[in-house]
C-alpha positions as CSV (number, residue, x, y, z in Angstrom):
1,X,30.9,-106.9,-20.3
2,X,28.3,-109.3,-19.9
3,X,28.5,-113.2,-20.4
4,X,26.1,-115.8,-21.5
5,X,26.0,-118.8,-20.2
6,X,23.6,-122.2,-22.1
7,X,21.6,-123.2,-19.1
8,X,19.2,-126.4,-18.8
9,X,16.3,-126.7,-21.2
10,X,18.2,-124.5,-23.5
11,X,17.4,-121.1,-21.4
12,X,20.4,-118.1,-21.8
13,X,21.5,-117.0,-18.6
14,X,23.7,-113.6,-18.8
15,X,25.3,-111.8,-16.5
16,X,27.9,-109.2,-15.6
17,X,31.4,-111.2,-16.1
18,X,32.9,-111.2,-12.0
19,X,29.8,-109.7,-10.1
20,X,28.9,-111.2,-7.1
21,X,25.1,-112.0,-6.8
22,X,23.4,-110.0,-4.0
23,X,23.2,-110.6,-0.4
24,X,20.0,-112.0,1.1
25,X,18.3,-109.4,3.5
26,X,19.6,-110.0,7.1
27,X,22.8,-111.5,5.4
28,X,26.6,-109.8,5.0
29,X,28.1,-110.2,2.2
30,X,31.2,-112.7,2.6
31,X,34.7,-112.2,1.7
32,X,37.4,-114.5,1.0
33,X,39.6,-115.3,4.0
34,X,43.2,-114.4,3.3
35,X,46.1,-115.7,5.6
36,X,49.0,-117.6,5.5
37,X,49.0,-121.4,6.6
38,X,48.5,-122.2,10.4
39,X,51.8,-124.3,11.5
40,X,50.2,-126.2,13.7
41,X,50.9,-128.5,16.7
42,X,52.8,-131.7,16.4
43,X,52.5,-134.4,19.5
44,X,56.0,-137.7,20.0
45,X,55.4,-140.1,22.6
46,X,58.8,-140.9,23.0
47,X,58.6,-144.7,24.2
48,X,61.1,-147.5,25.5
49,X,63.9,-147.4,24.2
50,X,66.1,-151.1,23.1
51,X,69.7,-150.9,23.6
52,X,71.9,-152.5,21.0
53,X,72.9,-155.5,22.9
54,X,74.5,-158.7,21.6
55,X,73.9,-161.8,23.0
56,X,70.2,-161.2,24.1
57,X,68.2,-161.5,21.5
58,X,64.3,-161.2,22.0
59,X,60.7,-159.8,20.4
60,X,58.0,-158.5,21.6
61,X,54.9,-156.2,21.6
62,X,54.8,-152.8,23.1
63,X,51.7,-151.4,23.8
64,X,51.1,-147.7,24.1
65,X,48.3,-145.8,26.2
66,X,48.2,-142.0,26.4
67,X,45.3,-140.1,27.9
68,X,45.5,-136.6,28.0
69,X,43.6,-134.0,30.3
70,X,41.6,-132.2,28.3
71,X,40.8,-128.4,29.9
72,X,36.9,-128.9,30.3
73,X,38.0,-131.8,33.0
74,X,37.1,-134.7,30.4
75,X,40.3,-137.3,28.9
76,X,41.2,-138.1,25.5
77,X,43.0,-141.6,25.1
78,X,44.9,-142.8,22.4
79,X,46.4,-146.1,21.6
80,X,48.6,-148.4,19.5
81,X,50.6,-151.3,19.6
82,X,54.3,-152.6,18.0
83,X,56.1,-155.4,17.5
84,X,59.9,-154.7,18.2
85,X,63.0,-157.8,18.0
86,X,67.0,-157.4,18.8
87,X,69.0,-160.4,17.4
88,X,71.9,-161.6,19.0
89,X,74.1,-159.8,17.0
90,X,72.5,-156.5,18.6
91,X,70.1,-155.8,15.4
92,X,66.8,-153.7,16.0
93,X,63.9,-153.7,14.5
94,X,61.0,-151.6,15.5
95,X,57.5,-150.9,14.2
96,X,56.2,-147.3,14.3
97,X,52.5,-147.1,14.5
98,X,50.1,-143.8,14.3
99,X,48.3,-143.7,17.8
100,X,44.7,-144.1,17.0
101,X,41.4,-142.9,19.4
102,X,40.6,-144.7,22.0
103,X,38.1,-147.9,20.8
104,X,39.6,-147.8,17.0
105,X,40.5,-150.6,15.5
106,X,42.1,-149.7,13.0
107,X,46.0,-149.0,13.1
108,X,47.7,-147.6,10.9
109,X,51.4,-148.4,10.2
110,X,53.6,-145.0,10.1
111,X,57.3,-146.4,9.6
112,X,59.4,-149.3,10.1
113,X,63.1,-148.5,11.2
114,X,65.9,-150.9,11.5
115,X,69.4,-150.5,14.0
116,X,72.2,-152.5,12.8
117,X,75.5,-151.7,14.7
118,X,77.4,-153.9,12.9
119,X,77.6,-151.8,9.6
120,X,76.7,-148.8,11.6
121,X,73.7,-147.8,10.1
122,X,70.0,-146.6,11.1
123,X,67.4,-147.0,8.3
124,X,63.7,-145.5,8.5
125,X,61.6,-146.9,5.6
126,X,58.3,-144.5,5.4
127,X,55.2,-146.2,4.4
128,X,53.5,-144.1,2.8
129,X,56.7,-142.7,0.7
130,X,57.6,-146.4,0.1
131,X,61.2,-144.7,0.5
132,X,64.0,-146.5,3.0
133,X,66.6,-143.4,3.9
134,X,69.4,-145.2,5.1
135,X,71.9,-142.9,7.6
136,X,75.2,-143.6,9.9
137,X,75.2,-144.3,13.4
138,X,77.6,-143.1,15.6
139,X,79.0,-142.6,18.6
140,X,76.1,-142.6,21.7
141,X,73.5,-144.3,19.5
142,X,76.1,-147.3,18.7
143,X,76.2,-147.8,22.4
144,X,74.2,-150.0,24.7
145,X,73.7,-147.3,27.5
146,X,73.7,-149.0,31.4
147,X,70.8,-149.3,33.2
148,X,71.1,-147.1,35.8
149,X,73.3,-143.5,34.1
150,X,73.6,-141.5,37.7
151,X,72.9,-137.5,37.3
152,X,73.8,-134.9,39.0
153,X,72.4,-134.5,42.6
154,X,69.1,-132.9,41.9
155,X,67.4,-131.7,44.8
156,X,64.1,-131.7,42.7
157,X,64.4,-135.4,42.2
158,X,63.1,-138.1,44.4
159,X,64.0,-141.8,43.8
160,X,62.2,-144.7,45.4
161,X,63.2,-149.5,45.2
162,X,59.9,-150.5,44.5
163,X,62.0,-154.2,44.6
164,X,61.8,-157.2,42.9
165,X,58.9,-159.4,41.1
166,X,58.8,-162.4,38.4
167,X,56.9,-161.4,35.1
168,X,56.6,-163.7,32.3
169,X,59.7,-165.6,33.7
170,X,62.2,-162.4,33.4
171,X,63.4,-160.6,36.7
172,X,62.4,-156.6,37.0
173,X,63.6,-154.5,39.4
174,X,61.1,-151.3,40.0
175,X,62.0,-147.7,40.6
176,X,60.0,-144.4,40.9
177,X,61.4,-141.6,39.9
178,X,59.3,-137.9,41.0
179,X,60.8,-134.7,39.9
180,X,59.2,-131.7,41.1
181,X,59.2,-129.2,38.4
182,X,58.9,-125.4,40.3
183,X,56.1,-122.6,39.8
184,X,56.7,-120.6,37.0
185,X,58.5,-123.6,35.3
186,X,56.0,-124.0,32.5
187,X,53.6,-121.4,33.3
188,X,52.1,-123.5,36.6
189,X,51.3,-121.2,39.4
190,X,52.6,-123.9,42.1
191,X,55.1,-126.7,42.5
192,X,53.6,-130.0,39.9
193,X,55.2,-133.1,39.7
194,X,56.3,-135.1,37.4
195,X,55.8,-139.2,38.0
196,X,57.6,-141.7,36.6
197,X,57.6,-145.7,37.1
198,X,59.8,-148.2,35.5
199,X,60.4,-152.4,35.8
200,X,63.6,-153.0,34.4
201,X,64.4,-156.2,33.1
202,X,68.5,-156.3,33.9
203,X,68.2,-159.3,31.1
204,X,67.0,-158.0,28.0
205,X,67.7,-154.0,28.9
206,X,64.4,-153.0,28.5
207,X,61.8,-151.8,30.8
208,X,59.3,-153.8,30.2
209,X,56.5,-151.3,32.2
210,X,56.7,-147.7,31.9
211,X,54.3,-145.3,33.4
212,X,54.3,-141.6,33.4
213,X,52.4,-138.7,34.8
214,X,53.3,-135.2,33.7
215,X,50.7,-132.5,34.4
216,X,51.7,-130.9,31.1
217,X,50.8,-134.2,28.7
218,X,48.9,-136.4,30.9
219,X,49.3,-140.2,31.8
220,X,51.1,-142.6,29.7
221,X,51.4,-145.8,30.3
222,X,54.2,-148.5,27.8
223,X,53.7,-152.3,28.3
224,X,55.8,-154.4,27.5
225,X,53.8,-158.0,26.3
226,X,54.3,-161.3,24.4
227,X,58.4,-161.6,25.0
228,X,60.1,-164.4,23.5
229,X,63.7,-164.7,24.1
230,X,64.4,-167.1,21.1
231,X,66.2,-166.3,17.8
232,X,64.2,-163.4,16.0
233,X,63.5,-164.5,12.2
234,X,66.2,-163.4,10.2
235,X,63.7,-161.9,7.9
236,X,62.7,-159.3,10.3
237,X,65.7,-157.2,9.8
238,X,65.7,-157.4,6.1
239,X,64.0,-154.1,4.3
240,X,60.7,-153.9,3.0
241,X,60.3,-155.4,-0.4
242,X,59.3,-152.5,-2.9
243,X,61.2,-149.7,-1.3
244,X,63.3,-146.9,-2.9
245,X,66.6,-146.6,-0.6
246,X,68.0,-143.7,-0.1
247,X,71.5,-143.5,1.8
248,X,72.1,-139.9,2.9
249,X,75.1,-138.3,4.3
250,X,74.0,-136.8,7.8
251,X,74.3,-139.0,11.2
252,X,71.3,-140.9,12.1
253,X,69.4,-140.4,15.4
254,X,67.7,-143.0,17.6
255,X,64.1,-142.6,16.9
256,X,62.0,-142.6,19.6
């Protein structure tokens, strides 16, 4: 069957309905691709985590750097940065930003997510859903977990003081922590380790510095910056105006 089609200047232009037109000289003749869809690869920096503590109420900025070994020998580095408050009842509020390239400005604000152990919930309010799914809180993630949670003697592990310093008035007490993963572990043809370096503030329950090294993911580095210890704006933990809320009946996790 052939088709007409009314081209430009009012010239006819038929065809043969569904034949393809055909291929240069030198050229194969394409055909669709046909697959299902690719599931990808999907990349958490799990960060500092704020326990639920009353009576130390604070905010702050954590900032996030991740650079990654890429297998030609170069580095990729990503970036973002968060504010994050506890009020003195033990409320948390935390900022969830999409890391962005290295020299980006730009940030982009993924989620806002908001702790309250006093009604036992954990709400993540999506931005881009404009949806606030409100979950319980139980157990573990109601409590404010000590600073230092012994394990198991692991003869893998090494721990190392680093001691005492003063930073931004608050008192942090340093530790390194190496774990030696073995060969064949994660497909490593020799012993790698794993290096890990924290300053604690015993204060506010936070580690205010965080730095990592794992051969698998690369360096990354959490800082800790503009602490206040004064009374958080009660606004803060109030949801985002504009939001659907959406109470669910499954136990909430702490995000990381």
């Amino acid at each position: 069957m052939k088709r007409c089609v009314l081209a430009i200047l009012g010239l006819s232009v038929c065809g043969v309905a569904g034949a393809q037109p055909p291929p240069v000289a030198g050229q194969t003749a394409q055909r669709p691709v046909m697959h299902m869809p690719d599931g990808g690869t999907r990349e958490t920096v799990i960060s500092i985590a704020v326990p639920l503590l009353t009576g130390s109420p604070f905010s702050a900025v954590v900032e996030t750097e991740w650079m990654k070994l890429l297998p030609d020998g170069s580095t990729a580095t990503t970036r973002n940065r968060r504010t994050i408050a506890r009020d003195s009842s033990g409320r948390v509020f935390e900022e969830r930003m999409f890391l962005r390239p290295d020299g980006d400005v730009e940030q982009r604000l993924r989620a806002v997510q908001y702790r309250d152990p006093n009604r036992h919930e954990f709400t993540d309010c999506l931005v881009e859903q404009r949806v606030c799914y409100v979950s319980r809180m139980m157990g573990r993630a109601l409590t404010a977990m000590p600073a230092m949670v012994r394990r198991a003697v692991n003869p893998n592990v090494k721990e190392e003081a680093l001691g005492e310093k003063q930073e931004g008035g608050l008192n942090l007490v340093g530790t390194r922590e190496i774990t030696t993963l073995p060969a064949g572990r994660f497909g490593n043809t020799k012993p790698e380790p794993i290096v890990k370096e924290f300053w604690y503030s015993p204060v506010l329950g936070v580690n205010l510095v965080t730095k990592r090294f794992d051969p698998r993911t690369g360096s990354q580095n959490f800082l800790v910056t503009n602490v206040s210890q004064n009374e958080p704006d009660p606004k803060r933990f109030e949801l985002p105006e504009g939001y659907r809320v959406v109470r669910t009946e499954g136990i909430g996790a702490e995000m990381p």
